[in-house]
Steps between C-alpha positions, in 0.01 A plus 500: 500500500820659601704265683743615764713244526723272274566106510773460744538888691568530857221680670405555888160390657347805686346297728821347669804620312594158365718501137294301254594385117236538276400207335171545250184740488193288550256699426383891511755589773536208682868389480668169588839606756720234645780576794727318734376379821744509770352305805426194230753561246289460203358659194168634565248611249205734528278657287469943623294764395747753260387792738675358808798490335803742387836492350814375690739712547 
């Protein structure tokens, strides 16, 4: 398995344009993001398929 991504990388959902870190690979490319949320103000974690994802610019 090729992985994409490496532990902490900046990359862009697809799906809504939100900057995401990179946090761990769970499993066959399933990847565990986190990001800022502004209306709360917290730390938010998620876990995102690798193919809805690309590198930050």
């Amino acid at each position: 398995m090729k992985r994409l991504f490496k532990k902490g990388e900046r990359v862009r959902s697809k799906v809504d344009g939100k900057v995401m870190e990179v946090l761990k690979y769970i499993k066959n490319k399933v990847v565990e993001v986190k990001w800022f949320d502004l209306s709360t103000k917290e730390v938010r974690t998620n876990k995102i398929n690798e193919n809805k994802l690309s590198k930050a610019a």
